[in-house]
Structures are given as structure tokens and as C-alpha cells.
C-alpha positions as CSV (number, residue, x, y, z in Angstrom):
1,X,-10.8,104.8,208.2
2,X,-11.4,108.5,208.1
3,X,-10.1,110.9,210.4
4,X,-11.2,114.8,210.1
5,X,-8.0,117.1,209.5
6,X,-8.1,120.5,209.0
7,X,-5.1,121.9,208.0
8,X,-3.5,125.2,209.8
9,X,-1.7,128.3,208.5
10,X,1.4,127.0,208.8
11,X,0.7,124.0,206.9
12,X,0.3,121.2,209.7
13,X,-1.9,118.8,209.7
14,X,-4.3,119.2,213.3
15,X,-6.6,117.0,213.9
16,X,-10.7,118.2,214.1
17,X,-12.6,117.4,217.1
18,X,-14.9,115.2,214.8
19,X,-14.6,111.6,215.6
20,X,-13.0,109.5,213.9
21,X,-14.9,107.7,211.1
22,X,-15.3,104.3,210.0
23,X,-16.7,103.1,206.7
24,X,-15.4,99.4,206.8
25,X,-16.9,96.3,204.1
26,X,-15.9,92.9,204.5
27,X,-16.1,90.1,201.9
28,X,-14.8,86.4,201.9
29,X,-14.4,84.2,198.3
30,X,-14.2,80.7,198.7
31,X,-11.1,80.4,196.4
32,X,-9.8,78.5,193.9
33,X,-8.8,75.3,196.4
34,X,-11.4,74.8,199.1
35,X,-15.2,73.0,198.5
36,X,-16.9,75.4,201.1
37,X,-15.5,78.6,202.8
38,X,-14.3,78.9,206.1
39,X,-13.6,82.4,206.3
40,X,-15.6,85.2,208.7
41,X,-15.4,88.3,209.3
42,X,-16.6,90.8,211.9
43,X,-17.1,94.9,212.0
44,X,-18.1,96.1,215.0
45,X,-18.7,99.9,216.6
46,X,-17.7,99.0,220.2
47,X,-20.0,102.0,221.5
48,X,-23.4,100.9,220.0
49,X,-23.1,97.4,219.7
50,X,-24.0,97.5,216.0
51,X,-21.9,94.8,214.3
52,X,-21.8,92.6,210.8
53,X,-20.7,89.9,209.4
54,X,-22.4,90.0,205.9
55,X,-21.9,93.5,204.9
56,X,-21.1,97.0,205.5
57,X,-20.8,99.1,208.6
58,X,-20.6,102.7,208.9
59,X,-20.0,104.6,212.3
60,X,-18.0,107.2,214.2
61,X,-15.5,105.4,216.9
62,X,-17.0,106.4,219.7
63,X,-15.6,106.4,223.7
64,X,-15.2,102.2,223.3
65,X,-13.8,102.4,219.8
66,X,-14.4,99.7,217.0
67,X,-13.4,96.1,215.5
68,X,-12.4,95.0,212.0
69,X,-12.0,91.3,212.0
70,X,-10.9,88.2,209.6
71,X,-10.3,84.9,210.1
72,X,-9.4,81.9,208.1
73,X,-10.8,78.2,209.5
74,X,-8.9,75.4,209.1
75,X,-9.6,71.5,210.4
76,X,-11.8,70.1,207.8
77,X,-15.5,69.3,206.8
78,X,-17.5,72.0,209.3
79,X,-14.3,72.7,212.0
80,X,-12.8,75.6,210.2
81,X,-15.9,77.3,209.3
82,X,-16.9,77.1,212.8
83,X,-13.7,78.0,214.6
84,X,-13.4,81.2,212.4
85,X,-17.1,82.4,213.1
86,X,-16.3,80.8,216.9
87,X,-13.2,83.3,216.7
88,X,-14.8,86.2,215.5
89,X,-17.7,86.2,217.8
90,X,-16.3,85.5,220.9
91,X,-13.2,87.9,220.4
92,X,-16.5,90.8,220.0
93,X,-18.0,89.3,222.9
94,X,-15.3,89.1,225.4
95,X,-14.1,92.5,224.4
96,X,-17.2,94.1,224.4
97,X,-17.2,92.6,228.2
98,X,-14.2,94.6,229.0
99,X,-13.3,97.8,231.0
100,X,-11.2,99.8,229.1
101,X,-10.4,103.6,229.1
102,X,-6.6,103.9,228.2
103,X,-5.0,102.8,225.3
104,X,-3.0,100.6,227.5
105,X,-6.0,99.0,228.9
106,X,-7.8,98.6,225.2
107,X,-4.5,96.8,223.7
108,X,-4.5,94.6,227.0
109,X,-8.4,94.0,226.6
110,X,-7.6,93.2,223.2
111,X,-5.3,90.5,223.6
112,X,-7.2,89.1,227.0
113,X,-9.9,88.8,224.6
114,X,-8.0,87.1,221.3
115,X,-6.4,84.6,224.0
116,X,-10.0,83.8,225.6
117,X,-11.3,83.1,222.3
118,X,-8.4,80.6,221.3
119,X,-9.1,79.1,224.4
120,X,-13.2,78.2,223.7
121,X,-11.6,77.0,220.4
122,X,-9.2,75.3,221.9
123,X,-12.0,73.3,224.2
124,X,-14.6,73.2,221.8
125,X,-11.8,70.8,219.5
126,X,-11.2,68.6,222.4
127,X,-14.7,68.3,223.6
128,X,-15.8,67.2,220.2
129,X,-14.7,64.8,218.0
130,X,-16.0,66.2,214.7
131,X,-14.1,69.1,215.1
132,X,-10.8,67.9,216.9
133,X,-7.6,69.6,215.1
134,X,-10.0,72.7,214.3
135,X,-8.4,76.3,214.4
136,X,-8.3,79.5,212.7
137,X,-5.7,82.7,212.0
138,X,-7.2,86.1,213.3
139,X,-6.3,89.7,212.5
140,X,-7.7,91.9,214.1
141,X,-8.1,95.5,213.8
142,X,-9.1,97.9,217.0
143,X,-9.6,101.4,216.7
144,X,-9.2,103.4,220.1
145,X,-8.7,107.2,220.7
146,X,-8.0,107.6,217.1
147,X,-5.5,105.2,216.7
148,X,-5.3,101.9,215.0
149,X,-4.1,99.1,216.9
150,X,-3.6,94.8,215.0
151,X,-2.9,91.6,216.4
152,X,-2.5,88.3,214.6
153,X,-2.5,85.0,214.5
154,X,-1.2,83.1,211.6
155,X,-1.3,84.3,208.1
156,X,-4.1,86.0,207.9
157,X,-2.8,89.2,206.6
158,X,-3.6,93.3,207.6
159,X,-2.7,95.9,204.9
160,X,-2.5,99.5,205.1
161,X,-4.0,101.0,202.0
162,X,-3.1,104.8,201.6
163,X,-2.7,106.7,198.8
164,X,-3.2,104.0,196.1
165,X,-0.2,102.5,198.0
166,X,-0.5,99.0,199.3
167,X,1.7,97.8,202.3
168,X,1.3,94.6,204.4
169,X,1.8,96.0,208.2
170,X,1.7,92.2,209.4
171,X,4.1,89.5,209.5
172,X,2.8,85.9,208.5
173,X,3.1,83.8,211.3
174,X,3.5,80.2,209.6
175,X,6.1,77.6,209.2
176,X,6.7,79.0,205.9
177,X,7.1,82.4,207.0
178,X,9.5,81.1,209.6
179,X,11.9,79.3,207.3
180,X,12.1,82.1,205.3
């Protein structure tokens, strides 16, 4: 994510009335463990609707913002594959359903919208026995008013990559994580 910047006399950084640009790519790999991958991913410019799961987006945030997305199925056979893509695409949609015009209301529409999603999950695992016990981790990545907002689920993981410096900005929610 690019932001303009022009710098000033005195050596400050101010930011340009440009918007804020996003050149985002997404890739899964099924791994060294698994027999198919259930990993998706989602980029998505809020203000245009444009949105991909395959490849990559470029756009400028505009007044609604955008999405950077990944999650990681679990539940066996079909379920994890289709409660990360169920994830993924119903986060999008239930956010791109929201009113939001603050930075309060986007990181509220935000979560609204991760907690609906679990929730269709949730349903679509007791509703159907081929997939009961499915789920998926989620991070998610919102850009609003220039700034950069993540939740999580899980151990899915969001890095901040600046200056060929690498830094994890999320915490691993798993048993694991927790006994350490």
C-alpha cells in the first residue's frame, strides 16, 4: 500500500491529497501436508466493487476504502475449502452492505461483518453433515481514510513489510500460541 508524500522544507513528511494507493496480489500453495488447498483470498476496492480472488488488484481507496483478505479452511474433505471461500465472500458482502463514514463506524462495520460471516459458517456446519466441524482463520486487512486497520481469527497471520523489514503485527490465536 502506497500512500503519496511529499516532503516539506523542514523535512516532514505531509501527506498529498492523492489517494491512497493499493497495488495488492494474493497467492495460496497448497503445502507440503494437505491433498487439496483450502485457502482463499479476497482483494476488494470497497468503492467500485471490483474484487479478486485469483489475482491482482490495483486501485485508489476511495470514500468506502478497501479489503485484503486470507483465510485458511479447516474440517476435512470439501469443509475447509468452503468455509474459507464462505468466509471471504460473505465478510465482502456484508461489509459492502454497511453504512460507514467514520473510522469508528468502518472498524465496527468490520467486525459486524467478520462475526456475521462466522455465523453463516457456523450454520452452514450444523445444517449439513458433510461439512459439520468446518471452520476457517481470517485476517483481514481494511483500508479507511488512509489508514490500515486488521482483525483475526486464528493463526492466519498479517505482516507489515517495510523497508525490507519483516514484522508480524498479529498475534496467533491458537492453543499453541496460548500455552506459549
Amino acid at each position: 500500500i502506497q500512500g503519496a508524500h511529499n516532503p516539506t522544507h523542514q523535512g516532514k513528511m505531509m501527506q498529498a491529497s492523492q489517494a491512497l494507493h493499493i497495488t495488492a496480489y494474493g497467492q495460496t500453495d497448497l503445502g507440503l501436508v494437505r491433498k487439496n488447498n483450502e485457502d482463499s483470498f479476497l482483494i476488494v476496492d470497497l468503492t467500485e466493487g471490483e474484487k479478486t480472488g485469483s489475482s491482482a488488484l490495483n486501485f485508489a481507496a476511495g470514500e468506502r476504502g478497501g479489503l485484503l483478505m486470507v483465510a485458511d479452511g479447516m474440517g476435512g474433505a470439501e469443509a475447509g475449502e468452503i468455509a474459507s471461500r464462505m468466509a471471504v465472500e460473505s465478510v465482502c458482502r456484508y461489509l459492502q452492505s454497511e453504512r460507514y463514514d467514520s473510522r469508528q463506524t468502518f472498524i465496527a462495520s468490520l467486525k459486524n461483518s467478520i462475526e456475521r460471516a462466522n455465523l453463516d459458517i457456523r450454520q452452514e456446519s450444523e445444517n449439513n453433515e458433510k461439512r459439520k466441524g468446518m471452520g476457517t482463520t481470517l485476517t483481514a486487512a481494511g483500508v479507511f481514510g488512509g489508514e490500515l486497520f486488521f482483525a483475526q481469527v486464528g493463526d492466519s497471520r498479517g505482516y507489515l513489510i517495510r523497508n525490507s523489514a519483516v514484522v508480524q503485527i498479529t498475534q496467533d490465536q491458537s492453543l499453541v500460541a496460548h500455552l506459549v
